[in-house]
C-alpha positions as a Markdown table, in Angstrom:
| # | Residue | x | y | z |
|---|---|---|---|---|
| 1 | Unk | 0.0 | 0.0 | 0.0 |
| 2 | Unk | 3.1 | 2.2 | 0.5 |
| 3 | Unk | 4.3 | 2.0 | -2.9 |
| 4 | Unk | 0.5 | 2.9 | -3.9 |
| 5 | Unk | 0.6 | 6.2 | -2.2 |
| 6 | Unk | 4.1 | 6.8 | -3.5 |
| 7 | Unk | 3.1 | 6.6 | -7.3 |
| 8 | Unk | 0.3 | 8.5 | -6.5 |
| 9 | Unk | 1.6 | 11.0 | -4.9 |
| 10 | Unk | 4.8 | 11.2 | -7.7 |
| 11 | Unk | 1.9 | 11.7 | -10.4 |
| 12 | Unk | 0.4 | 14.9 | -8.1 |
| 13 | Unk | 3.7 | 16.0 | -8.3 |
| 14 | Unk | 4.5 | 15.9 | -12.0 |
| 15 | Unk | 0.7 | 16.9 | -13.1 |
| 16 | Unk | 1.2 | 19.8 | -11.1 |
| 17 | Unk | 4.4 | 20.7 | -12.6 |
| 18 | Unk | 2.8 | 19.8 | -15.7 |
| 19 | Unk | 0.1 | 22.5 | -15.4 |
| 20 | Unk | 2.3 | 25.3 | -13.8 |
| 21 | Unk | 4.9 | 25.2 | -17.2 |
| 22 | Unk | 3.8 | 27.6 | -19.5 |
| 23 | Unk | 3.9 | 30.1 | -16.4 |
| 24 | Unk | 7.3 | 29.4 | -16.3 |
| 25 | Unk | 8.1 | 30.0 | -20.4 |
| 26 | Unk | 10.0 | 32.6 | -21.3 |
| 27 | Unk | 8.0 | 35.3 | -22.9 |
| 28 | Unk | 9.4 | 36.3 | -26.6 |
| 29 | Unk | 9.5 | 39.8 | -26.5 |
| 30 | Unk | 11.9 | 40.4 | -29.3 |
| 31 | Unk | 10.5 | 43.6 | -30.8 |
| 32 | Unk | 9.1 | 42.3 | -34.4 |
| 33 | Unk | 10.9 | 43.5 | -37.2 |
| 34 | Unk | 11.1 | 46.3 | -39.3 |
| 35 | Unk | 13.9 | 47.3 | -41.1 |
| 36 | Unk | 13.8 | 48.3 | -44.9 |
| 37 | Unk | 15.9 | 46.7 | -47.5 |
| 38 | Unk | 15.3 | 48.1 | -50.9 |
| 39 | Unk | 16.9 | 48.6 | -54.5 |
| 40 | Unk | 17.0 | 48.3 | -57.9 |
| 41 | Unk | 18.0 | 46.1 | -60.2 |
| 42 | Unk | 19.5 | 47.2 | -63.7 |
| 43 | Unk | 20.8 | 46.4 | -66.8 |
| 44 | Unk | 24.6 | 47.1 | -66.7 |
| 45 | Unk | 24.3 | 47.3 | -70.5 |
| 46 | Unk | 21.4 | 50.0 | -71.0 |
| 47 | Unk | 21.9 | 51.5 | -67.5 |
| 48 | Unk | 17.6 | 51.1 | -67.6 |
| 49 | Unk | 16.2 | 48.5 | -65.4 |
| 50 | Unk | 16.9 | 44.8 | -66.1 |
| 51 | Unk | 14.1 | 43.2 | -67.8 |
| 52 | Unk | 12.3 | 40.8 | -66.1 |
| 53 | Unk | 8.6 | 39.2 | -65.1 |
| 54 | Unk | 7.1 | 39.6 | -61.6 |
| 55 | Unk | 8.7 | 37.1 | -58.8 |
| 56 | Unk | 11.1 | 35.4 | -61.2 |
| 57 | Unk | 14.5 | 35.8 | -59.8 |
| 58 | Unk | 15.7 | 37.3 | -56.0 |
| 59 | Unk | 18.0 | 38.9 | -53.9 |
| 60 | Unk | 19.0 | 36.6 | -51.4 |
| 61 | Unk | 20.4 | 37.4 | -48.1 |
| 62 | Unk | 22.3 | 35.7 | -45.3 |
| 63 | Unk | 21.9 | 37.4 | -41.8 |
| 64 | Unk | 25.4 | 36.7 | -41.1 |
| 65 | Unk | 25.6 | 38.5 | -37.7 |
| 66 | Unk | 23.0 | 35.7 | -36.2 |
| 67 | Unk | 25.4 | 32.5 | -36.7 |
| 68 | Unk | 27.9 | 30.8 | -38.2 |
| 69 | Unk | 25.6 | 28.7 | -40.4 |
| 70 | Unk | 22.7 | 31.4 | -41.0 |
| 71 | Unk | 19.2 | 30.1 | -43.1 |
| 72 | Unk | 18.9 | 32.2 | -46.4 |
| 73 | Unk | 15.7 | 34.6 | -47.3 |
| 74 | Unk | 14.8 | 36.0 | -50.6 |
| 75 | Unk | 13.3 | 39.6 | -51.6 |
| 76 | Unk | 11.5 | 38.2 | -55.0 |
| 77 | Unk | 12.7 | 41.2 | -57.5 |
| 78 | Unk | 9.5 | 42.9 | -59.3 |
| 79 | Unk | 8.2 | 42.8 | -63.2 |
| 80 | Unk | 9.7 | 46.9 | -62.7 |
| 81 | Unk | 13.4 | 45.3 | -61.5 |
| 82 | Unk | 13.0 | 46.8 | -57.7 |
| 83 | Unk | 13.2 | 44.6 | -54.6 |
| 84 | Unk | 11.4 | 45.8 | -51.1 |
| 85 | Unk | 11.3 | 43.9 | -48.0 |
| 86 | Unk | 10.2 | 46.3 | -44.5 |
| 87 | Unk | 10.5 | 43.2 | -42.0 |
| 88 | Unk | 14.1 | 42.5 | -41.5 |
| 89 | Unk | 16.1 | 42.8 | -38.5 |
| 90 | Unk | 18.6 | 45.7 | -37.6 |
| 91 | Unk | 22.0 | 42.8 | -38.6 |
| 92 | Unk | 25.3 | 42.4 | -41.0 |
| 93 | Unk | 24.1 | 40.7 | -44.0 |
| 94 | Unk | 25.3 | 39.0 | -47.6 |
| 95 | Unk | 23.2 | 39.7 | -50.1 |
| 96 | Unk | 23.7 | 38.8 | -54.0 |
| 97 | Unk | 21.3 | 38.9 | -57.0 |
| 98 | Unk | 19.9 | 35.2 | -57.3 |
| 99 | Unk | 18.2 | 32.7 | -59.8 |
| 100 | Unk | 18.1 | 35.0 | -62.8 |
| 101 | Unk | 19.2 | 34.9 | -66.3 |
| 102 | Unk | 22.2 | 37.1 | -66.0 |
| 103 | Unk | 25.8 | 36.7 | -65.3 |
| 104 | Unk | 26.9 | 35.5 | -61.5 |
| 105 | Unk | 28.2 | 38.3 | -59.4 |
| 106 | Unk | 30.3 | 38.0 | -56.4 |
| 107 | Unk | 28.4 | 38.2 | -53.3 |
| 108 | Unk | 28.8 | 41.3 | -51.1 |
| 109 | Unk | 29.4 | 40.8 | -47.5 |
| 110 | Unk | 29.2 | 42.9 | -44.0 |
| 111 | Unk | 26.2 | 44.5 | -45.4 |
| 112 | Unk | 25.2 | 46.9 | -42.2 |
| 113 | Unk | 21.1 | 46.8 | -42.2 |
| 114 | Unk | 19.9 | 49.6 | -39.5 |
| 115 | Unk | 16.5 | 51.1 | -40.1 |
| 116 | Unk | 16.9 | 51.2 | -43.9 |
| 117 | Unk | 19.0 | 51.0 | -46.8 |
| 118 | Unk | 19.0 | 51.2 | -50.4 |
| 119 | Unk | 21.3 | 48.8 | -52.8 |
| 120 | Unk | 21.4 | 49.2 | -56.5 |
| 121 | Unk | 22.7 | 45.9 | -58.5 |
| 122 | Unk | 24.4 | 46.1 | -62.2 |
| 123 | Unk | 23.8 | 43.0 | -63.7 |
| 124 | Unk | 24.2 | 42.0 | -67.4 |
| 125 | Unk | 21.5 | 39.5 | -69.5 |
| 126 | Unk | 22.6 | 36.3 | -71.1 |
| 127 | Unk | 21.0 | 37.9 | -73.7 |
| 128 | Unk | 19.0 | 40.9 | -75.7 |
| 129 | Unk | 15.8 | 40.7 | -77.6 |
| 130 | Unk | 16.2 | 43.1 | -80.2 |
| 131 | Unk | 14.7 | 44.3 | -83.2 |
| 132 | Unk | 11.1 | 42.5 | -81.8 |
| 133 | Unk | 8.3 | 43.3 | -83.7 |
| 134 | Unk | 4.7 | 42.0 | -84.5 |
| 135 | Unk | 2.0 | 42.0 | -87.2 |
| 136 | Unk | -1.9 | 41.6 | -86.6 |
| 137 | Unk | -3.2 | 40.2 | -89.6 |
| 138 | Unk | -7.5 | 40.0 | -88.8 |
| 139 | Unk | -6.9 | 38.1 | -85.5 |
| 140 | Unk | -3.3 | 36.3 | -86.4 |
| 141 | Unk | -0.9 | 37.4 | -84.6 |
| 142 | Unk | 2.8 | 37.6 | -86.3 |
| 143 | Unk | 5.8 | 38.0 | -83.5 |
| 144 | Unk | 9.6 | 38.1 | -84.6 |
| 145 | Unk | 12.8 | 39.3 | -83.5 |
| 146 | Unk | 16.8 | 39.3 | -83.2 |
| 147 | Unk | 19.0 | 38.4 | -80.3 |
| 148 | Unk | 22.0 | 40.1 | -78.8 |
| 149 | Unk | 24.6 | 38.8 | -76.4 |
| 150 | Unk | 26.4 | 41.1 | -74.4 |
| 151 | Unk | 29.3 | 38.8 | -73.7 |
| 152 | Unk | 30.0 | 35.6 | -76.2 |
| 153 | Unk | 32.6 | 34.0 | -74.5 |
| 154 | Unk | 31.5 | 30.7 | -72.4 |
| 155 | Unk | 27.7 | 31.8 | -72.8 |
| 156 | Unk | 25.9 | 28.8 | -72.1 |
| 157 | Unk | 23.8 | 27.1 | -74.9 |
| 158 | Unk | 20.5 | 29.0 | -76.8 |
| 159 | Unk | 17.7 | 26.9 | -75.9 |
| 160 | Unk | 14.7 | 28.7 | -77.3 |
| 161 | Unk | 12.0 | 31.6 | -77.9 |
| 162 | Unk | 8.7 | 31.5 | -77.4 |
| 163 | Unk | 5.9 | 34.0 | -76.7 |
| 164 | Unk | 4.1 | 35.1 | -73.5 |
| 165 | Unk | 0.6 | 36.8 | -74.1 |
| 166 | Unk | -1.2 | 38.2 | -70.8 |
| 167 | Unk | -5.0 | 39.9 | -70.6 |
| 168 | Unk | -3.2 | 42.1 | -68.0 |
| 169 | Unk | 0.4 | 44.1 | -67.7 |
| 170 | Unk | 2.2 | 41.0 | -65.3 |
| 171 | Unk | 3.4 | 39.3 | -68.5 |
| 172 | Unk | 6.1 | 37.1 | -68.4 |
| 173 | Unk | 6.7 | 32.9 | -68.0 |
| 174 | Unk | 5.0 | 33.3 | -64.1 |
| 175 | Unk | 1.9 | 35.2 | -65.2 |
| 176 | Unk | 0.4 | 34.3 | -68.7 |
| 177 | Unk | -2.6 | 32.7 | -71.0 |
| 178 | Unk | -1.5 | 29.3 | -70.9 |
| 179 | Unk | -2.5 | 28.1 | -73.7 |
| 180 | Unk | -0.3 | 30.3 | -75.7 |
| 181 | Unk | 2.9 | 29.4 | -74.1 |
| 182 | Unk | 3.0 | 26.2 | -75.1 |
| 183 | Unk | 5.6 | 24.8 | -77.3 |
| 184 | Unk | 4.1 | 24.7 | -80.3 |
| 185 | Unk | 4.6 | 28.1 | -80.4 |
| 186 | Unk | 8.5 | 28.3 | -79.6 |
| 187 | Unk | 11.3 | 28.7 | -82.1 |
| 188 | Unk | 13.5 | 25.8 | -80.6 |
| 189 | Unk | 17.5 | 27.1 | -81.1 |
| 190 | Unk | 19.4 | 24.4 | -78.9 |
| 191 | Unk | 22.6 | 25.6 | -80.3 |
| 192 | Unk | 26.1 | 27.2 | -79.2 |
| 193 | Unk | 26.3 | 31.0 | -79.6 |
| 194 | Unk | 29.0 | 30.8 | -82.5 |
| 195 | Unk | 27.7 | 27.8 | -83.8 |
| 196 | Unk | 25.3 | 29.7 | -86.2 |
| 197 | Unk | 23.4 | 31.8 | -83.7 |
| 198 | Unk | 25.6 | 35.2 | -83.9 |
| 199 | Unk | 28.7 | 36.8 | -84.2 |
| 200 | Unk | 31.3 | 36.3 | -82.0 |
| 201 | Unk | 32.7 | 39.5 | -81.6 |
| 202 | Unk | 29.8 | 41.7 | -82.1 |
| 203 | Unk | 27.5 | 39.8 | -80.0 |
| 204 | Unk | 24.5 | 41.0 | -82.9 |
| 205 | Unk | 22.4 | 37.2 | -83.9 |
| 206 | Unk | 22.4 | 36.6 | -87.2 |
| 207 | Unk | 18.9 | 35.3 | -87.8 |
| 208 | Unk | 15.6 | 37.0 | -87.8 |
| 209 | Unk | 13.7 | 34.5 | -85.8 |
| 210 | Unk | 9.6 | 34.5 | -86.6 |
| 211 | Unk | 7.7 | 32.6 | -84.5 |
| 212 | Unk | 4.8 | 30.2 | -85.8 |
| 213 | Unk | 1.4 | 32.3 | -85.7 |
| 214 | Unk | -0.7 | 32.9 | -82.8 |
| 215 | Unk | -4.5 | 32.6 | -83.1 |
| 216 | Unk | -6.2 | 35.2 | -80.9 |
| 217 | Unk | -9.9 | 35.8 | -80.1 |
| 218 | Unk | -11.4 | 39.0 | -81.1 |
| 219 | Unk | -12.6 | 42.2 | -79.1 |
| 220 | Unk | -9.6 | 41.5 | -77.1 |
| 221 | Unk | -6.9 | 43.4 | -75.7 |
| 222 | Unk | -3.5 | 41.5 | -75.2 |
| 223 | Unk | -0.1 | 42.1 | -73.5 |
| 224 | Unk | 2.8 | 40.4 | -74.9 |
| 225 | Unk | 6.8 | 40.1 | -75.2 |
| 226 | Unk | 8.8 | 37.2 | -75.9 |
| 227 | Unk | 11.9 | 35.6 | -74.3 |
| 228 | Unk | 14.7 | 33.5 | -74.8 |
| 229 | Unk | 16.4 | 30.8 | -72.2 |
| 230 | Unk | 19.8 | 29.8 | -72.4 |
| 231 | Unk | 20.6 | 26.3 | -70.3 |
| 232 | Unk | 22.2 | 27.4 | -67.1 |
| 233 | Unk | 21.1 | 26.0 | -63.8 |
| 234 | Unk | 17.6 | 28.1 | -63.9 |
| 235 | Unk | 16.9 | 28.7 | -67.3 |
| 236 | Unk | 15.1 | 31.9 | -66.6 |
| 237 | Unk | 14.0 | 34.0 | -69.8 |
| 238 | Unk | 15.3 | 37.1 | -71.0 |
| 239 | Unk | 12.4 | 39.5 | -72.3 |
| 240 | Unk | 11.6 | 41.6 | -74.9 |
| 241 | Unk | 9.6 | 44.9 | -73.7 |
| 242 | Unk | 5.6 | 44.6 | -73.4 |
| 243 | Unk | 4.2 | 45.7 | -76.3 |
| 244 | Unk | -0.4 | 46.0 | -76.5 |
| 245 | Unk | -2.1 | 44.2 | -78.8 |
| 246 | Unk | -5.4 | 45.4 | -79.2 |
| 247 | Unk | -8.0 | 42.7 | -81.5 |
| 248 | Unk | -10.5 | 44.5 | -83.0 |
């Protein structure tokens, strides 16, 4: 019977222990965040902003001041190239442009973040659409264009082009009519730079690529631009600018 009342009473003992714990939790009062990172991202090559669609590449940072081994977080970079995030903590930081299709940069480190701060990046495209131009034709749409490279050497291979039509401005390979972006609608390249695609030393393509033609309904307004991939890790697009098409 001894034993009895000596369980018992340990489980009286733990239950109450039990219940009096979250009195006893620390209470996390951290104030929340709310330091501003913010910037722009441009086109080292145009000195405009770099060309992009809405959420499709980052600026990733490290809060380096927190540990040795710190988690990363991304600021998704904006269809107008600029990059805002208002709930980060006072901290050192890396930060580096991330995910896009553009050039590597180095990462910069012992970035200072206290209140706010404002970092531009220069980054330069795999490639250029140039010379991009369309044709309605009743409700057939006609879309062709030229590429550029801004540097030749060691650019990874041309995979394709292919057209993005949107019924509102976010137009790009996140945000578009689906059925339109399919591939029977691409230009398929799959070739080296100065294997036939352009010069070498001028960077200017030597074809005038016209894409098949796009069936659209009418009364309609459209956005659209094309891009082109080459095949590095993310094969991201470049863009052409949006251009309105308007269906009568």
């Amino acid at each position: 019977m001894r034993h009895i009342y000596k369980i018992i009473g340990a489980l009286s003992i733990g239950l109450l222990l039990l219940a009096l714990s979250p009195a006893c939790t620390p209470i996390d009062n951290y104030t929340a965040p709310s330091s501003r990172m913010s910037g722009k991202v441009i086109d080292k090559t145009s000195g405009g902003a770099f060309i992009t669609g809405q959420n499709e590449f980052s600026i990733r940072l490290w809060e380096t001041s927190w540990g040795e081994n710190p988690t990363n977080q991304d600021i998704p970079v904006l269809q107008d190239g600029t990059y805002n995030n208002e709930r980060l903590f006072d901290a050192t930081y890396a930060m580096v442009p991330y995910g896009g299709p553009f050039w590597p940069v180095p990462t910069d480190s012992n970035i200072v973040l206290k209140k706010s701060l404002a970092r531009d990046y220069e980054l330069t495209p795999y490639l250029h659409v140039i010379e991009f131009s369309h044709q309605l034709n009743g409700t057939t749409l006609k879309l062709s264009c030229r590429l550029q490279a801004p540097i030749t050497q060691n650019l990874p291979r041309v995979l394709d082009i292919r057209p993005f039509l949107s019924f509102t401005k976010f137009c790009s390979d996140g945000s578009n009519i689906g059925e339109y972006s399919q591939g029977i609608y691409q230009v398929n390249i799959n070739t080296n730079w100065g294997d036939g695609v352009g010069d070498m030393s001028t960077g200017i393509g030597s074809t005038v690529y016209n894409l098949p033609d796009i069936p659209l309904k009418s009364a309609r307004t459209y956005y659209v631009r094309v891009g082109v991939r080459v095949e590095d890790t993310y094969r991201k697009y470049n863009y052409s600018e949006i251009i309105t098409v308007q269906v009568p």
